[in-house]
N, C-alpha and C positions, 0 to 999 in steps of 0.2 A: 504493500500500500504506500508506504513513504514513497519506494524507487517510482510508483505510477505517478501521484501525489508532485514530486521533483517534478517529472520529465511532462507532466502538464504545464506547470510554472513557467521550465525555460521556452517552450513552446511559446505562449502566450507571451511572456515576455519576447524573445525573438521577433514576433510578429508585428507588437506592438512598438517597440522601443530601437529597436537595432533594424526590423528590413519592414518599413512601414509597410501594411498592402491591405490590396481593398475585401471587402464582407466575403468576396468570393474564395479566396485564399485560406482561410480559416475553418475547412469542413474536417480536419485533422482535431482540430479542438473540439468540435461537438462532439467528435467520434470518441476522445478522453474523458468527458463530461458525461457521457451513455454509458462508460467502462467503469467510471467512477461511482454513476448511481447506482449502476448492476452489483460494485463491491459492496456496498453501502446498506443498502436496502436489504429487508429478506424477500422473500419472495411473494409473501401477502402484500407487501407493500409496494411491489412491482406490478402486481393484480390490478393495483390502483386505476380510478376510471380516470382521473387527472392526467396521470401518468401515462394511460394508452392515449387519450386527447392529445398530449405533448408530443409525444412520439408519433402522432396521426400528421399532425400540420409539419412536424420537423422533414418528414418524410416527401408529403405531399409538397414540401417549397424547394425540398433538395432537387425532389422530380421534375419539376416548373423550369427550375435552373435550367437542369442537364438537357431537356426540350429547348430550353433559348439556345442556348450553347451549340446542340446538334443543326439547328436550321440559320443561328446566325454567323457569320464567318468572327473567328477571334481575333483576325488582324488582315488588312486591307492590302497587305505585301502584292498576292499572287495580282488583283484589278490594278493595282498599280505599278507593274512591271508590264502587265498588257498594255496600261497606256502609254507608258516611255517606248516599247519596244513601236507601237505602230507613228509613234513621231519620229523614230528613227532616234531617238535619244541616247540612242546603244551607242554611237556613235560622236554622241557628244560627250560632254564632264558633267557631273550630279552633286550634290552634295546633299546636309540632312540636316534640319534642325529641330530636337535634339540630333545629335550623330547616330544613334544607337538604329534609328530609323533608315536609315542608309544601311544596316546590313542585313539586315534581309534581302535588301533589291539585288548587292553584292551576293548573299546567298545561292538566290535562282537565278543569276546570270553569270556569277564568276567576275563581273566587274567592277574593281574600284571605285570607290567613293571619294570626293574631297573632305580633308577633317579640317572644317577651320579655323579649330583651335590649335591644331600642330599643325597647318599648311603644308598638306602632304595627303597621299594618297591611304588608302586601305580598307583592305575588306573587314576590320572589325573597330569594335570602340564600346570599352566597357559603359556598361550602364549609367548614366546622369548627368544630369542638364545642366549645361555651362551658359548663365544668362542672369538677368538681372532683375528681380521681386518687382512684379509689377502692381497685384495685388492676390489674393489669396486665391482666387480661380487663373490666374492669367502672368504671363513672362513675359522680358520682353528682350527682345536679340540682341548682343551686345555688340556699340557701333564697331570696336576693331574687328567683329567678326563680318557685319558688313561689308567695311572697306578692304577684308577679303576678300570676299563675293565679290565686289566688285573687279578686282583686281583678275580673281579667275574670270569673269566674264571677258574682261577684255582682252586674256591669253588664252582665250578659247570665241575668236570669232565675235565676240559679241555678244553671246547668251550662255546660260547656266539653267539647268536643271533643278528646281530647287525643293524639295522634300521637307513641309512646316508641320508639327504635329500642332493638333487643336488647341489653343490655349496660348499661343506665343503669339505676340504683339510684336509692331517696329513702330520708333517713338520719329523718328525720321530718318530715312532716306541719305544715301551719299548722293551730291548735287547729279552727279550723273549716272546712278543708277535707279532704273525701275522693275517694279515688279508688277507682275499682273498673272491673276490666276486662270489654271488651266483647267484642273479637275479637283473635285472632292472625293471624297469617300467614307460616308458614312453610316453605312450601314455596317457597324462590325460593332464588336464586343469593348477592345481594346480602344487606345485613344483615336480620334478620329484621325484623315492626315489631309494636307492640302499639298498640290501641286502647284508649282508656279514655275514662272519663267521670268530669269531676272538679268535683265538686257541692260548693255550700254556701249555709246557710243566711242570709247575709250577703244584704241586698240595699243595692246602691249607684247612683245616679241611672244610669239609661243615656247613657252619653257619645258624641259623634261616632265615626266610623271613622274616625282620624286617619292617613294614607297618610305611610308612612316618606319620607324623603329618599334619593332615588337614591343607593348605594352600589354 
């Protein structure tokens, strides 16, 4: 009982405290909280018509979930690798804000992403948002990571590929670069994502694809 007792604890603390995540994340803890009444309780009091009511709805909302889950897609990757792939985008430079959203599309196509916080190339980027508190729902892109963007726009032709997860703001603009949106996608589980295309009239020598250093 203690060791079960523990390894609820660090659980719920882990979740809560050390790797924040959403109600959905959390069905490992109901599942210790049902092991725990099971030690607890005798069996009369398992009998309980409470107790079958609790365990009726717990079941019936788990089920509702796994129904969402089955018919809506968890993340917008695969539709939005279809639409870079029919603009021909395979062929141009992409980047991602957060970055973490760039590896998926690297994922299913094998190509490079720009990271604009290490100005460099690669197919991965640990988990979390490099960007500036906009307000409790919303972020907002940080201008040197713009004048990135911009900067690859203009060693790439003129345009960029740009991957905005739902929630991230721009407070302005580099004088000459713009954006304008392509597609959305939101029908999924995970965060929504926007595509854009972020052009400018700047053109600067085309440089190497410089591959980050493993992180």
């Amino acid at each position: 009982m203690i060791a079960l007792y523990a390894f609820a604890g660090s659980v719920v603390f882990f979740d809560l405290w050390s790797y924040a995540l959403s109600i959905r994340h959390f069905g490992l803890i109901w599942i210790l909280f049902i092991a725990l009444m099971c030690a607890n309780w005798s069996p009369a009091e398992m009998r309980n018509a409470r107790v079958a009511i609790w365990l009726a709805v717990q079941a019936f909302f788990g089920a509702a979930f796994a129904a969402h889950a089955v018919i809506t897609p968890f993340a917008a990757t695969p539709e939005l690798v279809s639409a870079l792939q029919r603009r021909g985008a395979m062929n141009g430079r992409i980047t991602a804000i957060p970055e973490e959203y760039g590896v998926g599309v690297s994922a299913y196509t094998g190509k490079p992403f720009y990271s604009l916080e290490l100005a460099c190339f690669t197919r991965y980027r640990i988990w979390k948002m490099v960007c500036e508190p906009l307000t409790k729902a919303g972020y907002l892109v940080r201008l040197q990571d713009l004048v990135r963007l911009q900067d690859l726009a203009a060693q790439s032709d003129g345009k960029v590929w740009v991957i905005v997860r739902d929630g991230f703001g721009v407070d302005s603009l580099p004088p000459d670069l713009t954006l304008r949106t392509f597609a959305s996608f939101d029908n999924v589980i995970s965060p929504r994502l926007r595509l854009y295309v972020a052009r400018t009239d700047m053109r600067l020598p085309a440089g190497p694809e410089i591959a980050c250093k493993t992180r």
